[in-house]
C-alpha positions in Angstrom: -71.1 -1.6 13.5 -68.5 -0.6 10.8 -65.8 0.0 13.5 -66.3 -4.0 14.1 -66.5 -4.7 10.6 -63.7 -6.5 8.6 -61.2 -4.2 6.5 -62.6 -6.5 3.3 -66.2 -5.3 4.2 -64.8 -1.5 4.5 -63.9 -1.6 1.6 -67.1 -3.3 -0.1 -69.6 -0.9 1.3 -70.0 1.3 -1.5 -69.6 -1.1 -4.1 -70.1 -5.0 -3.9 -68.9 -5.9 -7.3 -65.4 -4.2 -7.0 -64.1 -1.3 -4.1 -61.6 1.2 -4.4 -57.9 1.2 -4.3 -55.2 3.6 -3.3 -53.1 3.0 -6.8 -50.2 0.7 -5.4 -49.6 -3.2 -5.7 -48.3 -5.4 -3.3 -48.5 -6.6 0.1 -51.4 -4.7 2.0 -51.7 -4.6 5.9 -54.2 -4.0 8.7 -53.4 -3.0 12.2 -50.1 -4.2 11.4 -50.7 -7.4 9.8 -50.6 -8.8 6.0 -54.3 -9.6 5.2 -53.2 -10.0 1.3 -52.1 -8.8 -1.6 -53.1 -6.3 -5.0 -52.1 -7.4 -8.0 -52.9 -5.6 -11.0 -56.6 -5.0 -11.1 -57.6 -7.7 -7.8 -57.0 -8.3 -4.1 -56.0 -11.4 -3.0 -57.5 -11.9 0.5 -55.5 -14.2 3.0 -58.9 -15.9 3.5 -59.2 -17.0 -0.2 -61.2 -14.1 -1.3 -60.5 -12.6 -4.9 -62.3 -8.3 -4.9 -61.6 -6.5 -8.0 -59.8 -3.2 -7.7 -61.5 0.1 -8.9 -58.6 3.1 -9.4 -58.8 6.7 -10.9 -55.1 6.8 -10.6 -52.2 5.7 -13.4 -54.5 3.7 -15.8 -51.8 4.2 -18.0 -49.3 2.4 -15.8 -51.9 -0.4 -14.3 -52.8 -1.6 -17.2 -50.0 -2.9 -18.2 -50.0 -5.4 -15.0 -53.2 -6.6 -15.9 -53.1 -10.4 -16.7 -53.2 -11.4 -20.2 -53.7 -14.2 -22.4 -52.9 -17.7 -20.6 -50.2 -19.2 -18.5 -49.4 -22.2 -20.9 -47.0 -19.1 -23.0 -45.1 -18.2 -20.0 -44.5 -22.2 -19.0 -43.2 -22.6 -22.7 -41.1 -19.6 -22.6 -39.6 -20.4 -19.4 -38.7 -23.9 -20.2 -36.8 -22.8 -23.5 -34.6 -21.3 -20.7 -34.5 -24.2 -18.1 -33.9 -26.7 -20.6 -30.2 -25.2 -21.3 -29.6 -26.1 -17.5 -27.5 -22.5 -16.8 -28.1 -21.4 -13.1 -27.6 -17.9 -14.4 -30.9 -17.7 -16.2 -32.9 -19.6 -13.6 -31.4 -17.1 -11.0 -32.9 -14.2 -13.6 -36.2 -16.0 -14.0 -36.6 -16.6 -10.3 -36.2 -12.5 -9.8 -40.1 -12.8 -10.6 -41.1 -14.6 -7.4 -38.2 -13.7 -5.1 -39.1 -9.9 -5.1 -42.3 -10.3 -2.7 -40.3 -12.5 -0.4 -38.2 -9.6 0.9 -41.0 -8.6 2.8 -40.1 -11.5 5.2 -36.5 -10.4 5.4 -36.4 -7.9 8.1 -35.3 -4.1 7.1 -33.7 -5.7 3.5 -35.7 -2.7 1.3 -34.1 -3.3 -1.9 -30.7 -4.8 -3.1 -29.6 -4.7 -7.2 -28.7 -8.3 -8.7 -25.9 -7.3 -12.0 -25.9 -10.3 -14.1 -23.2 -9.0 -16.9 -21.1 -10.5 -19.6 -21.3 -11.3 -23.5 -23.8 -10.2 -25.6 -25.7 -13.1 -27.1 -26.1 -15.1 -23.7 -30.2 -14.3 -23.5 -29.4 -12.1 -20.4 -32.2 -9.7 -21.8 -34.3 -12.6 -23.3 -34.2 -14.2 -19.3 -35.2 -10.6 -18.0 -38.1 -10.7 -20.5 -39.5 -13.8 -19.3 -39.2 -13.1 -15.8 -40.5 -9.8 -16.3 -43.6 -11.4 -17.7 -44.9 -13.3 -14.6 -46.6 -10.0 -13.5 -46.7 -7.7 -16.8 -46.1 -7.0 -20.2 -42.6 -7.5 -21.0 -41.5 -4.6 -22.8 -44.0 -2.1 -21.3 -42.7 -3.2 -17.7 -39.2 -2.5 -18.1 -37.1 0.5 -17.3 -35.1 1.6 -20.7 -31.6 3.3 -20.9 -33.8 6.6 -21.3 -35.6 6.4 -18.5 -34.5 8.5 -15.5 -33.6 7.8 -11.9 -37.2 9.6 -10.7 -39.3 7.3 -13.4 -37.7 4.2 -12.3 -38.8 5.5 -8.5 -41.9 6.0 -9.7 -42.2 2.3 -11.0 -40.5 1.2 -7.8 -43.5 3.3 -5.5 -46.5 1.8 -7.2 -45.6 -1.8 -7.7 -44.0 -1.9 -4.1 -43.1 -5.1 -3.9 -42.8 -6.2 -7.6 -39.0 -6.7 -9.4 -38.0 -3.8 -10.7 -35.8 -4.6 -14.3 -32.8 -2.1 -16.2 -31.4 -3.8 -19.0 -28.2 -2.7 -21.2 -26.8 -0.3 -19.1 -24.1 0.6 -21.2 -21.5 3.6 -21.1 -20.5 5.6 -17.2 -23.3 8.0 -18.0 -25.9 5.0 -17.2 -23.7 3.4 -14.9 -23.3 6.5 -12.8 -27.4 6.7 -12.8 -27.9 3.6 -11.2 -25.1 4.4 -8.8 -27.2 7.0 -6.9 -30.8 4.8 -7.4 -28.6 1.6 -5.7 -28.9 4.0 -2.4 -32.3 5.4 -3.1 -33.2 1.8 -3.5 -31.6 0.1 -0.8 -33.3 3.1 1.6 -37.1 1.9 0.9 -38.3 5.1 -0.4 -37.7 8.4 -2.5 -36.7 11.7 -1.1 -38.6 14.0 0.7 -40.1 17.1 -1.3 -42.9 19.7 -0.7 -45.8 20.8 -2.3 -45.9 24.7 -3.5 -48.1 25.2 -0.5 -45.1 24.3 2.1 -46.9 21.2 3.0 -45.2 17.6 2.6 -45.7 15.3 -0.7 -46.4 11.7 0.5 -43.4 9.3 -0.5 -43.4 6.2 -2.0 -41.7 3.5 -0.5 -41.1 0.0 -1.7 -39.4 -3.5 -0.7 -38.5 -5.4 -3.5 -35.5 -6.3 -5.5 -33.9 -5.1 -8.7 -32.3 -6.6 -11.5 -29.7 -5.0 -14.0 -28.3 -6.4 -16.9 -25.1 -5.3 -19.5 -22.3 -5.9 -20.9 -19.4 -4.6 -18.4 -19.4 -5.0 -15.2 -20.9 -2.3 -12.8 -18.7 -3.0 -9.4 -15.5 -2.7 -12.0 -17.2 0.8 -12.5 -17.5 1.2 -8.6 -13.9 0.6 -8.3 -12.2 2.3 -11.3 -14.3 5.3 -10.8 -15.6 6.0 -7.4 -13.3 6.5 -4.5 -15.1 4.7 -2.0 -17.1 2.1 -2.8 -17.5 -0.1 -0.2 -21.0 0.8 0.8 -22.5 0.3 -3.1 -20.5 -2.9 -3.5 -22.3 -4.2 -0.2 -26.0 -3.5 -1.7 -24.9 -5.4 -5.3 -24.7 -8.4 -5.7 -22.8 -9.5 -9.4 -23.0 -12.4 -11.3 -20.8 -13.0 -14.2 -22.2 -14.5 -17.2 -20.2 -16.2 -19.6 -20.8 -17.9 -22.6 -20.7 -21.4 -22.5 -20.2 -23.7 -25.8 -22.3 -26.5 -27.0 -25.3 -25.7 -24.2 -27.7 -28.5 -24.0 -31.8 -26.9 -25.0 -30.9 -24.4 -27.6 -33.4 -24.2 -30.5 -33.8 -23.0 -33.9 -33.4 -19.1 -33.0 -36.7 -18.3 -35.5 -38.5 -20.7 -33.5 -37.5 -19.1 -29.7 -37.7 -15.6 -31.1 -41.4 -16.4 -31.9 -42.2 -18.4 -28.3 -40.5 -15.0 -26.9 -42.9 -12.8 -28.5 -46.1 -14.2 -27.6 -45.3 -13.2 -23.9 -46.5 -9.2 -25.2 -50.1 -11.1 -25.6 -49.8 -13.7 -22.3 -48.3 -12.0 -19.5 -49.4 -11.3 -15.9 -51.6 -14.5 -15.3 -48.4 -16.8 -13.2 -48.3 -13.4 -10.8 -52.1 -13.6 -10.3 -51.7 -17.0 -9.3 -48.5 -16.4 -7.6 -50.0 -13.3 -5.9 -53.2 -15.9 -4.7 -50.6 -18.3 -3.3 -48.5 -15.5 -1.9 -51.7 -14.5 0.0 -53.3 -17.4 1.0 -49.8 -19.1 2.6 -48.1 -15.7 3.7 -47.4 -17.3 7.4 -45.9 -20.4 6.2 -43.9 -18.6 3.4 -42.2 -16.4 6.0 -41.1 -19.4 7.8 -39.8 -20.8 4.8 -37.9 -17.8 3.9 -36.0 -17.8 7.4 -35.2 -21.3 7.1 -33.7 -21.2 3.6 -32.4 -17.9 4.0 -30.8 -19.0 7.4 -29.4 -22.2 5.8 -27.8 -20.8 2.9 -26.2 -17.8 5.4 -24.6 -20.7 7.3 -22.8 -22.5 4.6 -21.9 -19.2 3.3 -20.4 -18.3 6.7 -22.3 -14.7 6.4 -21.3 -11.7 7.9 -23.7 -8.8 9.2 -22.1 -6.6 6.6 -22.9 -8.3 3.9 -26.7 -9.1 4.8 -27.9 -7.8 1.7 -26.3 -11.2 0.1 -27.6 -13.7 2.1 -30.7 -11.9 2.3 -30.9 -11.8 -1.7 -29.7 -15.3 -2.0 -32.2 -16.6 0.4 -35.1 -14.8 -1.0 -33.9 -16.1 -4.7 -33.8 -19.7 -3.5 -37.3 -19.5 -1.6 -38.6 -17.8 -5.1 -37.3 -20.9 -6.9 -38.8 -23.6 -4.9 -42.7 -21.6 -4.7 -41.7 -21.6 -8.8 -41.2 -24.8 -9.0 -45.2 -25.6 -7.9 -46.5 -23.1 -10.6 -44.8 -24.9 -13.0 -41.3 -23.5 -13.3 -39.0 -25.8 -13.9 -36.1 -24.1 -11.8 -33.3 -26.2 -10.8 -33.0 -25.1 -6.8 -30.2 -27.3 -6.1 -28.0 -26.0 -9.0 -28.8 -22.7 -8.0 -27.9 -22.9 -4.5 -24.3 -24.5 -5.7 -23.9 -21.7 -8.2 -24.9 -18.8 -5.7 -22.3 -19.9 -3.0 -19.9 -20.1 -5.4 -20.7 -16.7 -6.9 -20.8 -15.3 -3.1 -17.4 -16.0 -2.4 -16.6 -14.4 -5.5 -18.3 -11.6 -4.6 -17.2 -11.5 -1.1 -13.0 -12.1 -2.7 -13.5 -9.0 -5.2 -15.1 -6.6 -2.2 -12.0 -7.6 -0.1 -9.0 -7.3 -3.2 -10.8 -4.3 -4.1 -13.2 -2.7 -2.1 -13.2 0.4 0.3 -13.8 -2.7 3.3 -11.4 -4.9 3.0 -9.9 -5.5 6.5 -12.6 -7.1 8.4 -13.1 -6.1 12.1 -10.6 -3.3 12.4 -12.4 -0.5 9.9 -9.3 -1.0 7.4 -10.0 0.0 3.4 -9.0 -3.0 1.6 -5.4 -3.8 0.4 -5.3 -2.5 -3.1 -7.3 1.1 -2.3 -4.8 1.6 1.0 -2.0 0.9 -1.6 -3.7 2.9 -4.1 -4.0 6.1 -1.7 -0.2 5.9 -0.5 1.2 5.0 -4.1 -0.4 8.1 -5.2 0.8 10.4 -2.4 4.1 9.2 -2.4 4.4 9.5 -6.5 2.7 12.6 -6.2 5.3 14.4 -3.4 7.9 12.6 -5.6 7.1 14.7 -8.9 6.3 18.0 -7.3 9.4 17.9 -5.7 8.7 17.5 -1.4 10.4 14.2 -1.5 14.1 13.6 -0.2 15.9 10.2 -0.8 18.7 9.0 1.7 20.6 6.0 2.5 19.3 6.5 6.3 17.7 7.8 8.5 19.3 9.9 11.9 19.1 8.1 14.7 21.2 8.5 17.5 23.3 5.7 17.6 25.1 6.4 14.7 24.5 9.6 14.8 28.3 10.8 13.8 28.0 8.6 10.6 27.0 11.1 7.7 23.7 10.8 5.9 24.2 10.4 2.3 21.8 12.3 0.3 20.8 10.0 -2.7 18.1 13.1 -4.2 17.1 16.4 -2.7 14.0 17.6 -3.1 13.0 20.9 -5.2 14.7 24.0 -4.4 12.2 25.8 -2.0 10.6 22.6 -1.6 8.9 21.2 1.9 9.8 17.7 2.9 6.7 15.6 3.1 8.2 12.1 2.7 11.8 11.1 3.5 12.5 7.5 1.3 15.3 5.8 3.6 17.1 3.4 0.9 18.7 1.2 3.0 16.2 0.4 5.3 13.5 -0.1 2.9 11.6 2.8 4.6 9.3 5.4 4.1 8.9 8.3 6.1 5.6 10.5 5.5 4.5 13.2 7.1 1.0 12.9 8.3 -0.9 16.1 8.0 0.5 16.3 4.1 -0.8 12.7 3.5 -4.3 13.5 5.4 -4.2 16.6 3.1 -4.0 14.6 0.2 -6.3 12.3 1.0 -9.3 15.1 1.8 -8.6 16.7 -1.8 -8.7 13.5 -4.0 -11.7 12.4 -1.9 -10.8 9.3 -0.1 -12.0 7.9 2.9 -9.1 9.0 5.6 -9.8 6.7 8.3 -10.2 3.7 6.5 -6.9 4.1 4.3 -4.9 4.9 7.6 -6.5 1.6 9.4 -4.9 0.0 6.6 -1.7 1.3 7.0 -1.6 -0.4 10.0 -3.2 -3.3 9.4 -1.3 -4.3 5.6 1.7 -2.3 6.4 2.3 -2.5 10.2 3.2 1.2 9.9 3.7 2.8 13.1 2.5 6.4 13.9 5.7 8.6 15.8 6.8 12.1 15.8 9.6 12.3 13.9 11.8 15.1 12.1 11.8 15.1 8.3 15.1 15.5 7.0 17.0 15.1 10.5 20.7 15.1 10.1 20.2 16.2 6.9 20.3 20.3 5.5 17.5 19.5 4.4 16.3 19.2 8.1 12.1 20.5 8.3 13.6 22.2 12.3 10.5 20.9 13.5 8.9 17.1 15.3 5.8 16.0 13.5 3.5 13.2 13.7 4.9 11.1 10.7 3.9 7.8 9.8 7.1 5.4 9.0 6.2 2.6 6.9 8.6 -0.4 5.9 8.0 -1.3 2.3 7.4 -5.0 1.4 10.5 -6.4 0.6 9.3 -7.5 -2.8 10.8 -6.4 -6.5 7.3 -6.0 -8.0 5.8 -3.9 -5.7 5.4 -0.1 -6.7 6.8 1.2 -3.1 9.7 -1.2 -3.3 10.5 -0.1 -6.9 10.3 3.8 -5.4 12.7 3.0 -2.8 15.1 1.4 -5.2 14.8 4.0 -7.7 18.2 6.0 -6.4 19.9 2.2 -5.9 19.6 -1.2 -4.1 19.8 -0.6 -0.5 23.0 -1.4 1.1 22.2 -3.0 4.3 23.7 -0.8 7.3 25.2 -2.2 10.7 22.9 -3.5 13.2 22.3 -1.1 16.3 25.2 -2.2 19.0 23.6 -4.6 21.4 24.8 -2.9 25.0 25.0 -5.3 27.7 23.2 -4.4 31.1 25.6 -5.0 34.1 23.8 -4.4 37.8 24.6 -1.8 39.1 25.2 0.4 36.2 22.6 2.8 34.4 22.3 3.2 30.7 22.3 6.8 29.9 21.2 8.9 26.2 24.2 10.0 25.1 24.8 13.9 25.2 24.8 15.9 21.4 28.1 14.4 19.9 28.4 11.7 22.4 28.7 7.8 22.4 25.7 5.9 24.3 27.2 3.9 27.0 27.5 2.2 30.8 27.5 4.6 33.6 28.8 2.7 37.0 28.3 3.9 40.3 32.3 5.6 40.1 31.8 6.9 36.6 31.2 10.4 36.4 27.3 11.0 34.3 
């Protein structure tokens, strides 16, 4: 009989007023379906049902997502924000109902949404009132001293909740929620063991998280970390700037008090949101492809960057349920705002991130310039760099090579700067060399060589023609430098003088009958006919 039995009347057997719970919130399944969803101290059956929760574990932490109070304190709250008609705080306050949703977006475990900019613009004042739908609004909340493992924690037991970090400040914090934007994006904390050898169970989660400060984290990503194409592909970043003479604002006395009566009404919108959440599951998850598949299209969405679309379609679909709770969210502004936003996220990751060429695996322009600036001035101060007018070639080879700098004495050539030609010649194990010992992603610089330079890979001799010649071919990569007076490897090349432009290469006419051959060491190329002599 009980293998037949529903899951619901599992659970009741041993207690009709209320069963017991395994300590996490969020969407529950049977047999591989959603049947509902736990909220705080109930479980919200797809059939309607409401069972109270019984658990041993984390009182201390549950509590504070118990509903409190009524919902008329959130709606007043919430429209102090609305009313100032900013698609920045509704996208903050729609966090709330968008984190569930990701549940119906495939394998999309948990992106970061970095609203930063001036103090003052009620970033923190919009997390508090989103943080309230489904707890207390201080109590909730990570703080700048919590650790990585304590926001995991949070992240494990309310599963599919918003997570919230507010004022992340200096590089210390900033580098923190560097490593949680993997950990988060994976669905789940790391593997340990007990002290018996045997495996801990891991917590894993699908949800989003929010972050707000000051300074910008992806301008931390790309100052400070050498490759950071994969974190900038899991953020998403609004800026948020002030804006003068906003329509809504109130006397600040009056809004601080609204704001604080959300520590004594919090968690009752999520109990109704988690009931409606529960009851329309199916049609939501239609809902959420449609939206999310609408807003991808206008977006022109890539696969790499499916954490966007994903977030942005989640946000939108968030908004709208809103909106029949009460929220007065303003969807269409903040689909307008978020496209906009996207392709200002999607032009920063290409100017500046570690993907910038898409399609051919290239790092973007400014990091493949950043890698071969710094070679090139590095070689050029310790000395392994040798400047000349040009470069042998066999044509002319009886004209003499000037030498406009030699390197150091007892110094290896590793890059040979041809003046006239606007070239640069660098040799390509030194430059791979480099590359491994200031940590940056080899291949993806060298696809960009080719793809922003249109450098060609040959084996060359450093220093040919020169007595500064290496003896030895090499795979070198020659490079022509953009002809343009601003840019750094133009202004390298014209350090030792403007180049001189030198004669072209003589044109040699091909008459049937006669065979061009290589000129011999100290000979002229030429026409051999079938009387000459080779």
């Amino acid at each position: 009989m009980l293998e037949n039995a529903s899951w619901l009347d599992k659970l009741c057997k041993e207690d009709h007023a209320a069963v017991r719970d395994i300590g996490t919130m969020g969407w529950r399944y049977q047999d591989g379906k959603r049947i509902g969803f736990a909220f705080g101290n109930k479980f919200y059956h797809e059939d309607g049902q409401t069972v109270p929760l019984v658990t041993a574990a984390d009182d201390e932490f549950r509590k504070w997502y118990t509903p409190v109070g009524k919902r008329e304190a959130w709606l007043k709250a919430a429209r102090l924000l609305t009313d100032r008609k900013r698609p920045e705080l509704d996208v903050l306050v729609a966090m709330a109902f968008a984190a569930p949703l990701t549940v119906f977006s495939g394998t999309f475990y948990g992106a970061v949404l970095s609203v930063w900019g001036e103090p003052g613009t009620s970033k923190s004042t919009a997390q508090q009132v989103s943080t309230a739908v489904w707890g207390h609004p201080k109590q909730t909340r990570e703080s700048l001293n919590s650790t990585p493992k304590a926001l995991q924690g949070r992240l494990g037991r309310t599963r599919n909740l918003p997570a919230y970090l507010d004022d992340v400040q200096d590089r210390h914090h900033q580098d923190n929620l560097f490593h949680t934007l993997f950990t988060a994006a994976e669905g789940t904390e790391g593997g340990r063991l007990n002290r018996d050898g045997s495996m801990k169970s891991r917590l894993e989660w699908q949800t989003l998280l929010a972050v707000c400060s000051n300074a910008s984290f992806v301008e931390f990503l790309i100052c400070h970390k050498k490759s950071s194409s994969a974190a900038m592909r899991r953020i998403f970043e609004i800026n948020f700037k002030e804006k003068p003479n906003e329509p809504g604002i109130i006397d600040g006395l009056d809004a601080s008090k609204i704001f604080a009566e959300l520590e004594h009404n919090y968690g009752v919108i999520g109990a109704e949101y988690a009931q409606l959440l529960a009851r329309n599951h199916n049609k939501i998850d239609g809902l959420v492809s449609t939206i999310t598949k609408k807003f991808t299209a206008s977006v022109e969405g890539t696969t790499d960057e499916a954490y966007w679309w994903s977030l942005c379609g989640v946000l939108l679909t968030g908004a709208a349920l809103a909106r029949r709770l009460g929220a007065e969210l303003d969807v269409r502004a903040m689909e307008t705002f978020l496209r906009e936003t996207y392709r200002y996220n999607r032009r920063i990751r290409s100017i500046q991130g570690t993907k910038g060429a898409k399609g051919v695996g290239a790092g973007s322009y400014a990091d493949t310039e950043r890698g071969l600036i710094g070679f090139v001035n590095e070689a050029v101060g310790n000395g392994n760099a040798l400047f000349t007018d040009k470069r042998y070639e066999h044509w002319h080879c009886r004209l003499p090579i000037k030498i406009l700098h030699p390197p150091g004495e007892g110094r290896d050539v590793v890059v040979q700067i041809i003046r006239d030609s606007c070239r640069i010649i660098v040799s390509g194990k030194a430059f791979a060399r480099y590359l491994r010992e200031h940590v940056i992603n080899a291949r993806e610089i060298i696809n960009g060589l080719e793809y922003f330079y249109k450098a060609k890979q040959r084996n060359l001799t450093l220093g040919a023609g020169t007595p500064y010649n290496t003896h030895y071919q090499e795979m070198c990569w020659e490079i022509p430098a953009p002809p343009q007076p601003d840019h750094a490897l133009y202004k390298i090349i014209c350090s030792q003088g403007a180049p001189i432009p030198h004669p072209e290469r003589p044109k040699i006419q091909y008459t049937p009958g006669y065979t061009y051959v290589r000129p011999a060491p100290g000979r002229r190329a030429g026409l051999v006919g079938p009387k000459d002599p080779v």
